[in-house]
C-alpha positions as CSV (number, residue, x, y, z in Angstrom):
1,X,-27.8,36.1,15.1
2,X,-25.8,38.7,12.9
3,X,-27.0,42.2,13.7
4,X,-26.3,44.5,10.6
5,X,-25.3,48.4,10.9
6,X,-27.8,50.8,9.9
7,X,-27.0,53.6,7.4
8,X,-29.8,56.0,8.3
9,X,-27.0,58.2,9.7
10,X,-24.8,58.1,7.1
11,X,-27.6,59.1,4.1
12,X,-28.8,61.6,6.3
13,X,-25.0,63.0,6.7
14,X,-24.7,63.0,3.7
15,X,-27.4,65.0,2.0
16,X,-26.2,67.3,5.2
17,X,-22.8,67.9,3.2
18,X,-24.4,67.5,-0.4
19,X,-26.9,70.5,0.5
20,X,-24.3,72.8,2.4
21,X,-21.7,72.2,-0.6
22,X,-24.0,74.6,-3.1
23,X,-23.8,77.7,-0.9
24,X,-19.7,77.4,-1.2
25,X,-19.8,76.8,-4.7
26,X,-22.3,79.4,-6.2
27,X,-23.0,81.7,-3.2
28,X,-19.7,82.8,-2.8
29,X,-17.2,84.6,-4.7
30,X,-14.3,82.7,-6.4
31,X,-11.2,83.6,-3.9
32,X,-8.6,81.1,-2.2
33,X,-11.1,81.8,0.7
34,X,-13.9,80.0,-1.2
35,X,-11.6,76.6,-2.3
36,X,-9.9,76.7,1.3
37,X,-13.5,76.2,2.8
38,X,-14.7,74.0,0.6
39,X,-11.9,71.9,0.5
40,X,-12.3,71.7,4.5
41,X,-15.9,70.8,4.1
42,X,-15.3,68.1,1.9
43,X,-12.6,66.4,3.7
44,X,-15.1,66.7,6.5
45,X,-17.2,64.5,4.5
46,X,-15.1,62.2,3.8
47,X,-14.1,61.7,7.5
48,X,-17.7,61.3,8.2
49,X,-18.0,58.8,5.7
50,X,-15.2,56.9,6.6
51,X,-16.2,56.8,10.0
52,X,-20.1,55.4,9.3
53,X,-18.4,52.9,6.9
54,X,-15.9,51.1,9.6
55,X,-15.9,47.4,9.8
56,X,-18.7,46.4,12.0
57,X,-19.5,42.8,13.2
58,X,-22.2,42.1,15.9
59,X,-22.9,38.0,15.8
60,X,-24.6,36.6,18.9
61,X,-24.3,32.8,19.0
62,X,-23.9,30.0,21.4
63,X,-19.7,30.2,21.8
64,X,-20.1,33.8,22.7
65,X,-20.5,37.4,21.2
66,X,-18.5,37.8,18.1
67,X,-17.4,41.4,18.3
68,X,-16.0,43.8,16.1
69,X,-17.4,47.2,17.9
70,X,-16.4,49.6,20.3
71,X,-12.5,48.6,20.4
72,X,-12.7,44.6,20.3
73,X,-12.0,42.8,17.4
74,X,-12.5,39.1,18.6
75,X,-15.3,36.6,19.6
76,X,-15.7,37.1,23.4
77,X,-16.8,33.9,25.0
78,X,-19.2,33.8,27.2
79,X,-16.8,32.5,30.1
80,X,-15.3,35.7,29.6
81,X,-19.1,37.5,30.7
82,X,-20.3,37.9,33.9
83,X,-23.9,39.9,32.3
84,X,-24.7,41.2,29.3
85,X,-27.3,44.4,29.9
86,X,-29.9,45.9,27.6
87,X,-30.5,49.2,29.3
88,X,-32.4,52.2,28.3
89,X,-33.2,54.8,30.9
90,X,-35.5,57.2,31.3
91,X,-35.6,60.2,29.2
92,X,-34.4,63.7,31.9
93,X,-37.3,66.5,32.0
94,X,-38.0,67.5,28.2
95,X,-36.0,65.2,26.3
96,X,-36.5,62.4,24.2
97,X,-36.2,58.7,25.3
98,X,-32.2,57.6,23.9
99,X,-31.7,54.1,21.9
100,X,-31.7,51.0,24.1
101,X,-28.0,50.2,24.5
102,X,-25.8,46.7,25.0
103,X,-23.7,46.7,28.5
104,X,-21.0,44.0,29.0
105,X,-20.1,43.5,32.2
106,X,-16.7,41.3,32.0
107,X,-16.2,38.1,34.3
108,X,-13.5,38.5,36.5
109,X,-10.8,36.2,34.3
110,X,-11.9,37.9,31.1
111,X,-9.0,39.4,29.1
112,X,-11.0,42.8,27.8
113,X,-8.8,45.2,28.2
114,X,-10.9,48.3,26.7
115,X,-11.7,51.0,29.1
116,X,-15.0,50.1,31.1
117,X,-16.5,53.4,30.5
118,X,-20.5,52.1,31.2
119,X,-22.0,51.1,35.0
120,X,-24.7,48.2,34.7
121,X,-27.6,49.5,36.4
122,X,-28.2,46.1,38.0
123,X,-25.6,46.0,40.3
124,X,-23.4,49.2,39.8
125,X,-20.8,47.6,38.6
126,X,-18.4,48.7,35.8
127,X,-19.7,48.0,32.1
128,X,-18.4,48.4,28.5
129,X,-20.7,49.7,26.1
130,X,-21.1,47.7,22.5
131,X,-23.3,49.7,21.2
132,X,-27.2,51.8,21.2
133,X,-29.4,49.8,18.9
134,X,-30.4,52.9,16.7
135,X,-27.2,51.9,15.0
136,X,-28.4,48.7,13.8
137,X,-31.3,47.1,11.5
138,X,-33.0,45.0,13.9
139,X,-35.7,46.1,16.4
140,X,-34.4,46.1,20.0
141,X,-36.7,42.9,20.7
142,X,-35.3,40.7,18.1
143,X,-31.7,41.8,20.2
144,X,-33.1,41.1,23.4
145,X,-34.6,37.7,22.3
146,X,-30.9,36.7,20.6
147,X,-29.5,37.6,23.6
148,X,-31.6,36.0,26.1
149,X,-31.4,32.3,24.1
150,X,-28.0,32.2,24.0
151,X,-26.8,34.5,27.3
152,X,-29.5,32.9,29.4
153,X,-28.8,33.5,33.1
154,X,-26.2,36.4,31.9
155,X,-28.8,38.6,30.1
156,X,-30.6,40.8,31.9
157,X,-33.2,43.4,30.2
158,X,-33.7,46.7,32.1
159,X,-35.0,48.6,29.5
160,X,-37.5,51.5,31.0
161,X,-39.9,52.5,28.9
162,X,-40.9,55.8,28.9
163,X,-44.3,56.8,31.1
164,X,-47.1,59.6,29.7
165,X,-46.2,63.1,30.0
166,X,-48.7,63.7,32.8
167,X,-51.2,66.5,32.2
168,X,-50.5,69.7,33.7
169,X,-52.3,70.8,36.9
170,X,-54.7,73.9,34.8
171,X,-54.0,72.2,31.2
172,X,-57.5,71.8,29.4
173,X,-59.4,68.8,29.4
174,X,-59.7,68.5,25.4
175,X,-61.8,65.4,25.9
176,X,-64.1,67.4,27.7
177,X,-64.2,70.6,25.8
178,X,-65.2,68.8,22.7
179,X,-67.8,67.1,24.8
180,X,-69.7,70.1,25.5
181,X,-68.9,71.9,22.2
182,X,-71.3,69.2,21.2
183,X,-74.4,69.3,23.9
184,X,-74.2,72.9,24.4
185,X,-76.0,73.8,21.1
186,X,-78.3,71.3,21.5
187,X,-79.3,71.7,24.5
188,X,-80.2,75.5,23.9
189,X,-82.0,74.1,20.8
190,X,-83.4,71.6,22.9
191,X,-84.8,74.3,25.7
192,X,-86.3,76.5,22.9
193,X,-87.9,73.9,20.6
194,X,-90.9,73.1,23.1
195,X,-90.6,69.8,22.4
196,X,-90.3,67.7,26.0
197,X,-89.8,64.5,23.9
198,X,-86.7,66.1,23.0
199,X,-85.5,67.9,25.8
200,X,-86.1,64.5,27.7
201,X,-84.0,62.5,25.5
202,X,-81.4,64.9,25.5
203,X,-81.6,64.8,29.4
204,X,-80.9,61.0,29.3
205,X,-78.1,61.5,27.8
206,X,-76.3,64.1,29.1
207,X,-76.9,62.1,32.2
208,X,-75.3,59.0,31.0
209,X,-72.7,61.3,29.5
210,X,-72.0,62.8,33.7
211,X,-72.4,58.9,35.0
212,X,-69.2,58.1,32.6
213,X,-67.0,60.9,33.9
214,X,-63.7,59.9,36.1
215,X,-62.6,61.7,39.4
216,X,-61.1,65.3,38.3
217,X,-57.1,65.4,39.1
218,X,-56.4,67.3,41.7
219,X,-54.7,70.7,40.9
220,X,-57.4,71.3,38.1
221,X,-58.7,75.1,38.0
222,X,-60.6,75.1,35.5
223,X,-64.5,74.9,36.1
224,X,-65.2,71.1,36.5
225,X,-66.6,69.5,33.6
226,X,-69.4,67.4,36.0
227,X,-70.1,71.0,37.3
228,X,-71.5,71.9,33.5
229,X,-73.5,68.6,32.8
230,X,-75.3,69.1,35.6
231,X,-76.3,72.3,35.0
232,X,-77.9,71.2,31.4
233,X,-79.2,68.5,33.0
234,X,-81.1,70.9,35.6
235,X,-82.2,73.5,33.1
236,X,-83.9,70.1,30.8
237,X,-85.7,69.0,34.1
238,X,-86.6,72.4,34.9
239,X,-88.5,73.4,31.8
240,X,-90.4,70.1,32.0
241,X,-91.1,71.3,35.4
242,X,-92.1,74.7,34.0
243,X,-94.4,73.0,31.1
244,X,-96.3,70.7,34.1
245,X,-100.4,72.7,34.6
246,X,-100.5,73.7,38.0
């Protein structure tokens, strides 16, 4: 399997440098100022685009991993791999989740001889890092398949996926404030129509409605929502029991 580079960066670099390049040319004033910038802006585009547009070769295959990223230029056999990673850890407090990325870990007669900047978070022990995934075309499951068929015992996936946000002790149930911005209406419509064929109907099911609630969280402040629907419920009942000869 071939992986192929992606070139979302690069377009989006580039509209970056095509958009800022109007402000030097027609918001300015024409001084050696003006062509000193923009001559230092579009060499910094050109060093962009150089650097999105280096060779690149990812093959995986049975002889080994064909490389031509992060400082090797060779095929690296697999005798030369103790483990090949695909790690992605969780995201730190407000951030979003990074790209899955490959870890070698190098056998111990392997000849690499790039810096083993990475840590496998298998066994802690050094790693290189290829590459993050969000630089190629293929989903990271296509990669971790490839890998797995051809690194078998030597590819391990560790990639953590990211849990809910969980909701905030005092946040507001939005399930259930839609929930009674429904039934509250009705039920006062319900209490003043005088109709108990309605108001028991209505009854049933803001009871079925209170039977389907979950345990509240802990930590909530907020007025329980089972609190509420048992109140309508009550005040249904209650003018049924008011309407009852004596």
């Amino acid at each position: 399997m071939e992986l192929r580079k992606s070139r979302q960066t690069l377009w989006k670099g580039l509209t970056v440098f095509g958009v800022g390049v109007f402000p030097l040319l027609y918001l300015t004033s024409p001084s050696t100022v003006r062509w000193i910038l923009l001559g230092l802006w579009l060499l910094s585009a050109a060093a962009f685009v150089a650097y999105q547009l280096r060779p690149f070769r990812f093959r995986i295959g049975a002889d080994g991993l064909d490389l031509r990223v992060a400082g090797l230029n060779r095929l690296v056999a697999w005798a030369e791999i103790e483990a090949v990673v695909l790690d992605q850890p969780l995201p730190t407090a407000g951030r979003k989740q990074k790209a899955a990325s490959v870890l070698l870990v190098p056998a111990t007669a392997a000849t690499i001889d790039r810096r083993l900047t990475g840590r496998s978070p298998v066994d802690g022990r050094p790693a290189l890092v290829l590459l993050d995934l969000d630089q190629v075309q293929q989903p990271p499951g296509e990669v971790a398949a490839a890998l797995a068929r051809f690194g078998r015992s030597r590819f391990a996936d560790v990639r953590q996926l990211a849990p809910e946000r969980p909701e905030a002790p005092g946040a507001p149930d939005m399930d259930g404030l839609s929930l009674l911005s429904d039934l509250m209406p009705r039920v006062q419509k319900a209490l003043d129509s005088g109709d108990a064929s309605q108001r028991q109907a209505l009854k049933a099911e803001v009871d079925a409605a209170l039977a389907k609630l979950p345990e509240a969280p802990a930590g909530r402040d907020q007025p329980r929502l089972d609190g509420v629907l048992k109140a309508m419920s009550e005040a249904l009942a209650a003018e049924d029991e008011d309407a009852k000869p004596s």
